[in-house]
C-alpha angles and dihedrals in degrees: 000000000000104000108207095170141356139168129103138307131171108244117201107232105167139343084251098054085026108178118018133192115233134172106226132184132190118231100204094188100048098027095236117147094196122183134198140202083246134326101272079057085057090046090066109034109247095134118191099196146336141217115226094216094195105111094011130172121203106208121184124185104237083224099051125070103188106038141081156145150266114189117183133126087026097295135097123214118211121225137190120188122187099252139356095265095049075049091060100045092058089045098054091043093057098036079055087049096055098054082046100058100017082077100041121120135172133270092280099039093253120107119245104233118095142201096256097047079054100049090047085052098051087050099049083051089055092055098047088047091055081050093044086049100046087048089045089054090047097052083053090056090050099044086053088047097042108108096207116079091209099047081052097050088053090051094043087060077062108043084052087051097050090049091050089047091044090050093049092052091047091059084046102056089042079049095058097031079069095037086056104049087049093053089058090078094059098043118134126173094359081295117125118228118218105234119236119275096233128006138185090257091045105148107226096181139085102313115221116184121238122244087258091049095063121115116241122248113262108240135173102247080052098050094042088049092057108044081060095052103033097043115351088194084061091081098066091042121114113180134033133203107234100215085047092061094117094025116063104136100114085217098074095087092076118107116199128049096002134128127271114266117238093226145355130286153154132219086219092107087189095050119128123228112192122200125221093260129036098198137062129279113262119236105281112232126254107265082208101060116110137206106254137157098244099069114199106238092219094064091058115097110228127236132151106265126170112200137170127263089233086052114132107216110204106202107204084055113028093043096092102193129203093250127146135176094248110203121347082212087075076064101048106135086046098051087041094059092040094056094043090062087058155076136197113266093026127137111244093194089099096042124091115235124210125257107241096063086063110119099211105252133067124268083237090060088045085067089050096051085065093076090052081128105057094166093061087048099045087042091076098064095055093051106105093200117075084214101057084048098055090052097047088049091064087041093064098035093052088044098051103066102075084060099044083052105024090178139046100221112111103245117152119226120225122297100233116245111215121300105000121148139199124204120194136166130190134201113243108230110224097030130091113232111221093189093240099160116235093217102162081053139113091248101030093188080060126098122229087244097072142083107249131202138191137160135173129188096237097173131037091181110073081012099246131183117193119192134179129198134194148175105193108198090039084057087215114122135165124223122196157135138200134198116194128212128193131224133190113222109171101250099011134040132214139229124191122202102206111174139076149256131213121191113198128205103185102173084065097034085242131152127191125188133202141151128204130241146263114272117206124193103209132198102026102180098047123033099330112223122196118230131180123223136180150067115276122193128209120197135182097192084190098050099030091221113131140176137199124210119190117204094203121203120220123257120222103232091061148319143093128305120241094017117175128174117175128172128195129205151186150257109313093335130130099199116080118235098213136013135216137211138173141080114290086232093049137025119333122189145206122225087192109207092250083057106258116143127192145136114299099185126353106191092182084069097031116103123222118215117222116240119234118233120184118238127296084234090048097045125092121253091266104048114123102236102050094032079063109039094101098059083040100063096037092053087038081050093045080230083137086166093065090035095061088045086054089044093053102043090056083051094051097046079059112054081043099058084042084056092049108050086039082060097045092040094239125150128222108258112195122219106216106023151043141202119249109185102307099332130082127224147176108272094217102030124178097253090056090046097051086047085070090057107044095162096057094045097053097046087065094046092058099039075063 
């Protein structure tokens, strides 16, 4: 044994036992990471469990500085350090493990497993999953038959898991029955060889099995047949021990000298393993479906939207359709030569994405998207009370994020190239527009009547978008910018919103700022699923009422998705005067200080009006929509091959303009917008231009 690091660590087995000492150490040769009840335990080598490192993923939490994990075998392990640096150590230790032992071979280059050692194996993992099933059945029937509703609900947290955990062995063993119809091909001498990460026939499109690729049904006689086969001893067996589902040779618990094991496990047989995802896959999409004029009704998603008669739909934007990535297994040999270029903790600005994950709309038309409820916004600006207003500022803000991210699939926006620009309006419900163009205005064709929306990409490097919004004739607007930066996290990555708002209420001399949080897109390798995690602060410095939201990201040892809580207070007061609970895509509610509860936003009921872009034809070269329109049709075509040419080609515009004004010693002048210290702002806003018309403005503040 080649010993590259040992010491202790706390390892998470069940919410029950909860945090567990454990003494590990890190086998560098063999790639083993063992652990131990304590080190005179490994001393004497009574080993509890063990980690498999060879294809290996590290993951950390971005909020925590001393945990991570270690996800292999279908399983991830769950690690707390002291402190962040003792973190890092082990980190760097086992990533150095794994490129250690991903390119190990035997002594004659060929791996050691066979065919036939896979195949048994196959069959054995039949056998446990018709077990897991049956026990699963039988744990139904006792929580319907349990008489305590508490003891049910805990069973019920169980019984979901199991599901999860049965589901995700399912898609495995559908996974290596492929794996292994396709390594009959490159067999020699009865040796498997591994198959190349990437080739030059990869396909990097939507995988669909062929007819002979197709896993068999498990039935009973099969799964009779092979529990025979496989372990004679498995028919009198009663029980199973779920993280033992792949490891049941009892002689795996020695320490020296031994053999190394063919996957993880652990002797807790009450230890908890919890998969990327805890919900099912959604249904993948046809490879085959095409973009096409006549859309069919049933592939929209639907959603309550209020639009205007006069509304332009442009069918290759504004038909959402009810698309997913599917599995980022279908994309092995891409992910796998993603994650291989970087390290935890490391920036992706810089890194090229691949295409499929695009979800088919500009990151500038994603801001927008956060004011698909104008009515809320405008609303703040006729309330007469600074505390009413307060509280419908936080009403809008912590309503207008299901509609800025209507699913919960993980796709990334484009990134803006400089200097492009979106331009957006929507139709106020409830207020007659009297067509009184607002000319003066950021969007000129729009009414003053209207909401109006525009944003430019005015820095590559850091990568900044600067929007502005407006209602005219409500004198309310909202200046900000926002620069992203990418993290990469091991099985998540992270996305920081750094930037700032600031809502302005100008008939009230009232300014109200604000920021946005962090956005994380979790399980990577599997369905990726988008969170949002962070505090957000609200201030009136003028008021003096303020408010704090918190996006809270899911733990993995319980809780809800998608949770948010915010309180707002008073002047000068450190009790709230009202809470509020929910999840920012579903009902949140209001536990008001007199002790009045009641629904605060309820986004399943909420309608979401439609914004109104002008034509592609009509729109300038920049504009996001029509700078875009190639990439759009070939990803809304699944044609990934011609997406990732268009997207290219914008790239490569790009770096060559860059070329040319470094040569020429020019410097990038925005349009809209224009830097202030280290802020960005709209260059005509609506309070300057309501300066240039005193009476006006007055005359409104007194019909008030």
């Amino acid at each position: 044994m080649a010993i590259k690091m040992e010491g202790p660590l706390s390892k998470w087995t069940n919410v029950m036992k909860g945090w567990q000492y454990r003494w590990f150490v890190l086998d560098d040769s063999s790639g083993i990471l063992s652990y131990y009840t304590s080190k005179e335990k490994m001393v004497k080598g009574s080993r509890r469990g063990c980690v498999r490192l060879k294809g290996a993923i590290i993951g950390i939490d971005d909020e925590d500085d001393s945990t991570f994990t270690i996800t292999v075998d279908h399983k991830t392990f769950h690690f707390q350090a002291r402190d962040e640096d003792e973190r890092e150590r082990w980190i760097e230790a086992l990533e150095s493990a794994i490129c250690h032992i991903s390119g190990q071979r035997t002594a004659d280059g060929q791996p050691s497993s066979t065919l036939e050692d896979f195949e048994k194996k196959l069959m054995e993992t039949d056998a446990y999953l018709q077990l897991l099933i049956e026990q699963n059945e039988a744990l139904e029937k006792k929580i319907l038959e349990c008489p305590n509703e508490s003891d049910k609900e805990r069973y019920n947290v169980i019984k979901v898991t199991a599901d999860a955990m049965i589901e995700a062995i399912k898609h495995s063993i559908v996974q290596l029955q492929i794996a292994k119809e396709n390594l009959k091909e490159p067999v020699v001498n009865g040796a498997l060889h591994d198959p190349p990460l990437i080739t030059d026939d990869a396909n990097y499109g939507h995988y669909s099995p062929t007819p002979r690729q197709v896993m068999p049904s498990l039935s009973s006689e099969n799964v009779s047949q092979a529990c025979k086969t496989a372990h004679p001893q498995l028919s009198a067996q009663t029980s199973i021990s779920l993280p033992n589902l792949a490891c049941t040779d009892d002689t795996l618990t020695v320490t020296v000298g031994e053999s190394i094991p063919v996957t993880s496990y652990s002797s807790s047989e009450d230890e908890e393993f919890y998969d990327a995802e805890e919900q099912k896959s959604p249904k993948k999409p046809d490879p085959q479906a095409r973009y096409s004029s006549c859309v069919d009704p049933e592939s929209l998603v639907q959603v309550p939207v209020i639009s205007a008669a006069e509304d332009y739909f442009d069918e290759l934007y504004d038909t959402r359709d009810n698309e997913d990535l599917g599995s980022m297994e279908q994309h092995g040999s891409i992910i796998g030569h993603l994650l291989s270029q970087v390290r935890i903790g490391m920036d992706l600005t810089k890194v090229v994405l691949p295409t499929f994950i695009l979800e088919r709309r500009s990151l500038l038309e994603m801001f927008a998207d956060f004011f698909a409820h104008p009515d809320a916004f405008s609303k703040i600006a006729d309330l007469t009370n600074p505390k009413d207003r307060m509280v419908q500022v936080v009403q809008w803000y912590m309503g207008a994020f299901h509609a800025g991210r209507p699913s919960e699939i993980a796709k990334k926006p484009y990134n803006p190239i400089l200097g492009e620009t979106f331009k957006c309006h929507w139709h106020v419900p409830d207020i007659v527009d009297e067509k009184d163009p607002a000319s003066d205005g950021p969007i000129p064709w729009a009414s003053k009547d209207n909401l109006v929306f525009i944003a430019e990409q005015v820095s590559h490097h850091p990568p900044i978008s600067a929007f502005y919004c407006e209602n005219y004739n409500k004198r309310i607007s909202l200046d900000g910018y926002i620069w992203t930066k990418s993290k990469f996290l091991g099985l998540s990555i992270g996305v920081h919103m750094i930037g700032e708002c600031v809502l302005s209420v100008i008939d009230y001399d009232e300014d109200y700022t604000l920021s946005f949080p962090s956005a994380y897109g979790r399980s990577i390798l599997t369905v990726p699923w988008v969170e949002l995690g962070g505090k957000i602060n609200i201030n009136c410095a003028k008021t003096g009422f303020s408010a704090l939201v918190e996006f809270h990201t899911k733990p993995f040892y319980g809780s809800k998705k998608h949770k948010v809580t915010a309180q707002i207070f008073e002047p000068n007061e450190k009790k709230p005067f009202v809470n509020i609970e929910g999840e920012w895509n579903d009902v949140m509610y209001a536990k008001w200080a007199s002790g009045k509860n009641e629904s605060f936003v309820d986004t399943k009921s909420l309608p979401i009006i439609k914004k109104i872009v002008r034509p592609r034809e009509q729109q300038e070269e920049l504009e996001s929509r029509k700078l875009w329109s190639n990439v759009t049709f070939y990803l809304k075509e699944k044609r990934v091959d011609e997406a990732t040419d268009e997207k290219h080609k914008l790239e490569q515009r790009q770096r060559d303009e860059a070329k040319e004004r470094k040569d020429l010693g020019k410097k990038w002048e925005t349009q809209y917008f224009h830097e202030v210290g280290e802020h960005w702002v709209y260059r005509n806003p609506l309070i300057r231009r309501l300066k240039s018309k005193p009476t006006q403005t007055s005359q409104a503040k007194s019909a008030r």
